[in-house]
BATOR-329369 format. One line per 8 residues: number of its first residue (from 0); for each residue x, y, z negated of C-alpha. Coordinates in pm, 1 decimal. Last residue first. Example, Ala and Ser with C-alpha at 12.3 -4.5 7.8 and 13.67 -1.06 7.14 Angstrom:
% residues 2
1) 1367.0 -106.0 -714.0; 1230.0 -450.0 -780.0
% end
This chain:
% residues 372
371) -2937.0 -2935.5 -2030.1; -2822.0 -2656.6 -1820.1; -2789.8 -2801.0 -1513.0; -3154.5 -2869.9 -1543.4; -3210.8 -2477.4 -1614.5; -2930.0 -2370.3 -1359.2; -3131.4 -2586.7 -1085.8; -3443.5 -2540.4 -1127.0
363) -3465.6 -2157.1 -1229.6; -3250.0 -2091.8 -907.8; -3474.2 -2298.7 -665.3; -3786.5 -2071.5 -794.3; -3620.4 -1759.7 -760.2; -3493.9 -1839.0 -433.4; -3849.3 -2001.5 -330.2; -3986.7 -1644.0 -451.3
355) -3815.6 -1476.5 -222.5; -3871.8 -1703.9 21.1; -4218.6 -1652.8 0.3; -4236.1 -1297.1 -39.6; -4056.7 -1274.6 340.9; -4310.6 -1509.2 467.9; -4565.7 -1328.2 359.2; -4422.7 -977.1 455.7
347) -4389.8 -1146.9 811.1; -4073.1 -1296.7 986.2; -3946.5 -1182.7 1323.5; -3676.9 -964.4 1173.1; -3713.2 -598.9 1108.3; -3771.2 -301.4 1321.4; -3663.7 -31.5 1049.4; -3271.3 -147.7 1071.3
339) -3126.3 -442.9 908.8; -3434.6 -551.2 805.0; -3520.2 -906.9 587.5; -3158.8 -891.1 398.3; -2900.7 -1164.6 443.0; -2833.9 -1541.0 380.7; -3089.9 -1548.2 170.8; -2989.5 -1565.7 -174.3
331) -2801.8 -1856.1 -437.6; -2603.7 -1873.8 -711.4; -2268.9 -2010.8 -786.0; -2000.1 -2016.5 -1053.4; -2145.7 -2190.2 -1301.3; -2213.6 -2489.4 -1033.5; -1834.5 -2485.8 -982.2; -1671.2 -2431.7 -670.1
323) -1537.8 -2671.3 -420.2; -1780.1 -3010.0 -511.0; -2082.2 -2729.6 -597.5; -2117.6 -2650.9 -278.7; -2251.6 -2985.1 -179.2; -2459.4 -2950.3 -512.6; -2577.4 -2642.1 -361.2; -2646.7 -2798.4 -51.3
315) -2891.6 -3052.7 -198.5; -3072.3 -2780.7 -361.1; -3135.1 -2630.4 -50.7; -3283.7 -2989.0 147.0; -3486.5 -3035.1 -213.5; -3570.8 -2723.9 -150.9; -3737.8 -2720.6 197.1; -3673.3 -2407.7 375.0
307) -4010.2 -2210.0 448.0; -4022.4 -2148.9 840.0; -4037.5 -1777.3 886.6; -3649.2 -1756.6 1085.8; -3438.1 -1444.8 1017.5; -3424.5 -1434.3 639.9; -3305.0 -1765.3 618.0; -3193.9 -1913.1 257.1
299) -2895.9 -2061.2 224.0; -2714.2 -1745.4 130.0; -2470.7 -1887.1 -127.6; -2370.8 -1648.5 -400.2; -2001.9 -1684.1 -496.0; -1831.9 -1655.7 -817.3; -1474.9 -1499.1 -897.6; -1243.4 -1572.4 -1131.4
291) -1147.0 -1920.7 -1038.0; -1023.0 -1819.2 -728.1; -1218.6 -1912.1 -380.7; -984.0 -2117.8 -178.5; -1176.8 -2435.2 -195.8; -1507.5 -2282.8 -83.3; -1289.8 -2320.3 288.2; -1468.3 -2668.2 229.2
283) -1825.2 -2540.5 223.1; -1942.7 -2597.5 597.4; -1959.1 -2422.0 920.7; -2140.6 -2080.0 939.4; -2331.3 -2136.2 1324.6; -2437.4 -2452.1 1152.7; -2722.6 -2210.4 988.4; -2819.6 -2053.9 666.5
275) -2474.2 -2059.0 513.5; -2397.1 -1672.9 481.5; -2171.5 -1597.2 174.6; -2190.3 -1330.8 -64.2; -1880.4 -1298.4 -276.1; -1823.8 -1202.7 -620.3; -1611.4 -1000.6 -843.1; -1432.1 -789.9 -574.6
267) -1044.8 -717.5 -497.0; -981.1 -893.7 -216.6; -676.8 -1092.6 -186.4; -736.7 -1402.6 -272.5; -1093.4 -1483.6 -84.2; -985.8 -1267.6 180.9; -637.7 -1412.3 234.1; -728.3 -1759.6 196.7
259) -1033.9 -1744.7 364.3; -1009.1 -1565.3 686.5; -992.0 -1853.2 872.8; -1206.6 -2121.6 773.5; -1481.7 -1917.1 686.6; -1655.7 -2112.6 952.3; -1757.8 -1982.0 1287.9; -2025.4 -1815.8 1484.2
251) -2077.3 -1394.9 1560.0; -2287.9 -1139.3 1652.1; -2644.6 -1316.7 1568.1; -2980.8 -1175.8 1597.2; -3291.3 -1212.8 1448.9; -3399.4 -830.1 1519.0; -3063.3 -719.1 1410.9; -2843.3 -955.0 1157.5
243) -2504.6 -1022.2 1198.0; -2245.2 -1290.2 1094.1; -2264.4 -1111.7 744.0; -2014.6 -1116.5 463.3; -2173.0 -1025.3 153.9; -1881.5 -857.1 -113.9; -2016.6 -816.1 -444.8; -1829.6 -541.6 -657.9
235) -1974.9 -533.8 -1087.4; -1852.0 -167.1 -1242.7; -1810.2 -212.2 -1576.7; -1422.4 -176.2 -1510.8; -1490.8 202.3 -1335.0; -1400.0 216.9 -952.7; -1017.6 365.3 -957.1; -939.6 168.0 -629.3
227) -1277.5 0.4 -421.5; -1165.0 195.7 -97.7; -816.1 98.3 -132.4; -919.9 -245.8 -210.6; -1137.9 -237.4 143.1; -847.0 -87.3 340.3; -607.0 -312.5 261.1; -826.4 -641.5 289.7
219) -941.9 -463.3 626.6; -539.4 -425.7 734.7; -457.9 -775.6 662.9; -741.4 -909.4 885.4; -645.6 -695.1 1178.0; -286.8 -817.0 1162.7; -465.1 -1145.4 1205.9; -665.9 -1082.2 1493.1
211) -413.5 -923.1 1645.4; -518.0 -685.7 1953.1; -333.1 -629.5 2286.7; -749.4 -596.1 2442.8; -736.2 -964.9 2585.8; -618.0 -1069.9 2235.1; -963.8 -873.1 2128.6; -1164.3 -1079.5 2350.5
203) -972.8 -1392.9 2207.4; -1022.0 -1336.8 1878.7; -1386.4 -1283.0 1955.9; -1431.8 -1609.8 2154.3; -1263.5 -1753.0 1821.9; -1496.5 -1609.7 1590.5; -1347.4 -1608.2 1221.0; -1261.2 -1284.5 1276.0
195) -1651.4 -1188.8 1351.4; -1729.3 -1319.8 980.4; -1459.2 -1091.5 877.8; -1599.6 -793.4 1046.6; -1965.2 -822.0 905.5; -1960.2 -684.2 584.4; -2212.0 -526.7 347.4; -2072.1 -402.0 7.8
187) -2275.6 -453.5 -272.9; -2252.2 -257.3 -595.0; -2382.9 -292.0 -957.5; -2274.3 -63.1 -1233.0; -2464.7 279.5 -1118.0; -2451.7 534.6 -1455.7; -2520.0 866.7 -1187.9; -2111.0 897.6 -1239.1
179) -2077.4 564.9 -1130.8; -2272.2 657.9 -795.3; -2046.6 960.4 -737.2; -1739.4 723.7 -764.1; -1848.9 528.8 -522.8; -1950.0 763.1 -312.1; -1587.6 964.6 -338.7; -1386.2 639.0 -343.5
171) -1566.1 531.8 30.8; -1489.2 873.0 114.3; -1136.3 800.4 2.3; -1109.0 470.4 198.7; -1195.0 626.3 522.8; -962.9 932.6 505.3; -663.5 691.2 442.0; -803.0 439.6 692.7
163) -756.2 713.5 983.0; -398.9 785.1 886.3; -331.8 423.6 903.8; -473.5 348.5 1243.5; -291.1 592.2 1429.2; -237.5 970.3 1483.4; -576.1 1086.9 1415.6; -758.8 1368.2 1540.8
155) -579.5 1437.8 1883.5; -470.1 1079.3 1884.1; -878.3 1002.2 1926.5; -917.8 716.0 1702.2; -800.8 368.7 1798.8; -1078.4 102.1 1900.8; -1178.1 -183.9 1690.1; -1450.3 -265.2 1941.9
147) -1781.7 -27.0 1765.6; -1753.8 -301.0 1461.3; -1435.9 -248.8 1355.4; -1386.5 82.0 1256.6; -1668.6 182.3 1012.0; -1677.7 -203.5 970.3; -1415.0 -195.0 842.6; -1516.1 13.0 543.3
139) -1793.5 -213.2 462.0; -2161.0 -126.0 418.4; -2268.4 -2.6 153.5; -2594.6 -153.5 -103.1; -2656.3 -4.4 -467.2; -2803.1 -269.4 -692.6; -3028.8 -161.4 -981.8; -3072.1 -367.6 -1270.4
131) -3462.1 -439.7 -1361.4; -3690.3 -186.3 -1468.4; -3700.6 -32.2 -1183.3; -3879.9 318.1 -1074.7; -3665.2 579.2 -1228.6; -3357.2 377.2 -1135.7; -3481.1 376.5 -754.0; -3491.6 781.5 -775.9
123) -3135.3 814.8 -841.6; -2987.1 543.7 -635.8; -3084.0 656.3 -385.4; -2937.6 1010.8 -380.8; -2602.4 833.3 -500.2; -2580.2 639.5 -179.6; -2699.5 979.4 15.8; -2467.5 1220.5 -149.5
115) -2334.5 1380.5 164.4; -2046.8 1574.7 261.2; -1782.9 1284.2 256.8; -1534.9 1385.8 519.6; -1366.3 1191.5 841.2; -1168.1 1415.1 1075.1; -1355.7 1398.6 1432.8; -1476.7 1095.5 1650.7
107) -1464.0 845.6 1440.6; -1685.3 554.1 1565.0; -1993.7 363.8 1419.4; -2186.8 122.9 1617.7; -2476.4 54.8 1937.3; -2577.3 -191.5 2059.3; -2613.1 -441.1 2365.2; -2812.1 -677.3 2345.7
99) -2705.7 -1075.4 2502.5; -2945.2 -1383.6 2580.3; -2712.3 -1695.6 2431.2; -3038.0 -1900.9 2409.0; -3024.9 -1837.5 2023.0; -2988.8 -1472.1 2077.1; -2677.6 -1253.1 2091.4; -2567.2 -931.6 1975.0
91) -2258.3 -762.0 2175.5; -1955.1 -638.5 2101.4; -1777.1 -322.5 2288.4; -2012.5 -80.2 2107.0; -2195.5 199.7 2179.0; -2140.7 484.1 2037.4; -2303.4 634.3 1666.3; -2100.2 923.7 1539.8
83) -1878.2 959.1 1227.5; -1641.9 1268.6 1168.7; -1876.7 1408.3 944.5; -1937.2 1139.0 659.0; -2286.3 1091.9 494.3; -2456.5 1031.5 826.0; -2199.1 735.9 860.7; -2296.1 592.0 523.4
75) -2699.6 672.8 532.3; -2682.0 497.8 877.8; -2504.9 148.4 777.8; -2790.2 -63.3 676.4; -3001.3 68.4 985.2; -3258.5 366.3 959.6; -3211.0 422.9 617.1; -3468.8 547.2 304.0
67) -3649.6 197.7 286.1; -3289.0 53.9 202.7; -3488.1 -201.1 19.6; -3490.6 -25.7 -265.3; -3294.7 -273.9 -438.4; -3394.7 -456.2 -715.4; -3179.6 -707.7 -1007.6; -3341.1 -986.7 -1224.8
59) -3542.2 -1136.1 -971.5; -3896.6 -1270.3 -1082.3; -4099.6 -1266.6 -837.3; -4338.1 -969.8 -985.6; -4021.2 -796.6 -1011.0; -3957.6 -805.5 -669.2; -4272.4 -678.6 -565.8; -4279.4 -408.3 -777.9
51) -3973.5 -263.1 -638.6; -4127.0 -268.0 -290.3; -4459.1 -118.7 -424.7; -4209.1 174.7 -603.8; -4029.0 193.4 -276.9; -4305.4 248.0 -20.2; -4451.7 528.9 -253.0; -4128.7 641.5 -272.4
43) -4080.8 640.9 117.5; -4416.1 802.6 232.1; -4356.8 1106.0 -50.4; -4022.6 1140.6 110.9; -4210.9 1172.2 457.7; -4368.2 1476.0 345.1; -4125.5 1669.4 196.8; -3869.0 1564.4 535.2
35) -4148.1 1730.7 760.9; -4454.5 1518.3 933.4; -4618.1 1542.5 1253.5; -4243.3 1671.3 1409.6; -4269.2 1388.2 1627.0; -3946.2 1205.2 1447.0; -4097.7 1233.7 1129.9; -4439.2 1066.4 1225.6
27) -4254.4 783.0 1401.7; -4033.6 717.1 1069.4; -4351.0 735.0 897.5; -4522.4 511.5 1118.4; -4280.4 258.6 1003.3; -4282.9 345.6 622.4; -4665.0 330.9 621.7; -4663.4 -26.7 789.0
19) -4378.9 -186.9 527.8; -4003.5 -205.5 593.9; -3929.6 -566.3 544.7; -3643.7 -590.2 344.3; -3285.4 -455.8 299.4; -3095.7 -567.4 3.8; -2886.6 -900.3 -62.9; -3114.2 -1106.7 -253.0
11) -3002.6 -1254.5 -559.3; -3085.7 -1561.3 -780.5; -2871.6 -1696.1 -1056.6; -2765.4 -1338.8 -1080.9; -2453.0 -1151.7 -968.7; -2479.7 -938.6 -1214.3; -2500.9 -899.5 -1598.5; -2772.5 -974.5 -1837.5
3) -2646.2 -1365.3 -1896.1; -2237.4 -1369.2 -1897.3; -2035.0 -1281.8 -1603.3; -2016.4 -1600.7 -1326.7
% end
């Protein structure tokens, strides 16, 4: 881990929470036509400074906004870039009884261009309000192109894959670079493609589409560094890997065990954020891979179930972690944000503050007794 004052944290959480009452009917409001954009940005700061508050309060050394000002995780990305449209996707979410949603994902459909500064737009007012150091959340290049079925672009746009990614990975460049420029030094990218290569039911659906799972995985580690090229040296990357997270939803089961050499190698990012909140993740071995220079938060923490984790059982993991990487390279979140999109998981603000503060709390415990 970087030395004390810099990020990742003994204890992180990985962005999105609970969008509050106000915000919700806002979002309603706005889409009526009760309320204009003025008037609904007034609804979101207000929102965001009690959100910001609330994390401090805790104790956590780094605040989002809790991506109060998006629809999903990915929305301000895609309605950033023209040449991105919501379609539905080939994949489907699935509950714990294996009931299946449909949903729907991001897909070029035109020549991709950065025209909006929505990351950097953030990040602007959420510095006037923290006192803490800001992280700025994106989701993942491939998942611009993976997540809608890994389809090919429209030859009359793009001729293949490659030509596509180049356009992708420089808008990615563009934000990022924009949010450096505003003095941002902490950013998260939000991943869930990886985790659904490690699916073999999903390798084989996209076998039965003349897809290669593992050419597939090369190309993302390509197109992610070429995204994260030229950021500035201060500049700390996290990488959370997600299995999915809609509504207490899944996407996708199976260890890290095969994506992790390559990713874990090959990526270039500081840190990674790993789900391990359920079996559905497998266990810490493919830890083994990680390099020594990079550190890896352990989401062990559910932000999709309200039952408040025992910590002895948490702190019992870590140590299990702990055989593969060393304890002063870990920390430890939720496995992923409270609200991927403005209908949230089925948890409630007080179960959301209290594992919040039970990260916090595990955290100080363990890195203070390790410490001794």
């Amino acid at each position: 881990m970087p030395p004390d004052g810099t990020p990742p944290f003994r204890a992180e959480h990985i962005g999105s929470l609970l969008r509050p009452d106000a915000l919700r009917d806002g979002f309603r409001r706005l889409s009526k036509g009760e309320i204009d954009a003025d008037g609904f940005r007034v609804i979101q700061d207000e929102c965001i400074r009690d959100a910001v508050a609330m994390q401090e309060e805790i104790g956590f050394e780094t605040v989002t906004d809790g991506e109060f000002r998006r629809t999903t995780y990915i929305s301000h990305f895609v309605d950033s870039v023209e040449g991105l449209e919501f379609a539905p996707s080939s994949f489907q979410f699935y509950e714990d009884d294996g009931t299946a949603h449909e949903f729907v994902a991001p897909r070029a459909v035109g020549r991709l261009e950065r025209v909006k500064a929505n990351s950097g737009e953030e990040f602007d007012f959420l510095r006037t309000v923290a006192g803490k150091t800001v992280k700025s959340t994106l989701p993942s290049p491939a998942t611009m192109h993976f997540l809608g079925g890994a389809e090919d672009p429209p030859p009359d746009v793009y001729p293949d894959r490659e030509a596509l990614f180049e356009d992708l990975a420089r808008a990615y460049r563009e934000d990022i670079a924009d949010l450096a420029a505003r003095g941002a030094r902490y950013v998260q990218i939000d991943d869930v493609p990886f985790a659904m290569l490690c699916d073999e039911s999903l390798r084989h659906q996209l076998a039965a589409q003349g897809e290669d799972a593992e050419a597939l995985v090369d190309a993302y580690i390509g197109l992610t560094n070429d995204a994260l090229a030229g950021r500035p040296a201060d500049m700390t990357v996290g990488f959370h890997i997600c299995r999915g997270n809609l509504k207490g939803t899944w996407l996708s089961r199976g260890g890290y065990d095969a994506v992790a050499e390559k990713l874990f190698a090959r990526l270039d990012v500081d840190h990674f954020c790993l789900e391990y909140d359920t079996e559905r993740a497998g266990g810490f071995s493919p830890l083994a891979a990680m390099p020594e220079d990079k550190g890896v938060v352990l989401g062990l923490i559910s932000s999709k179930l309200p039952l408040l984790e025992d910590p002895a059982a948490v702190e019992a993991r870590i140590a299990e972690a702990s055989r593969y990487v060393p304890l002063d390279r870990l920390a430890v979140s939720p496995q992923c944000g409270f609200s991927s999109a403005v209908i949230g998981n089925p948890v409630r603000p007080d179960d959301q503050r209290a594992k919040l503060a039970l990260v916090v709390e595990i955290a100080g415990r363990v890195w203070k007794n390790a410490a001794r």
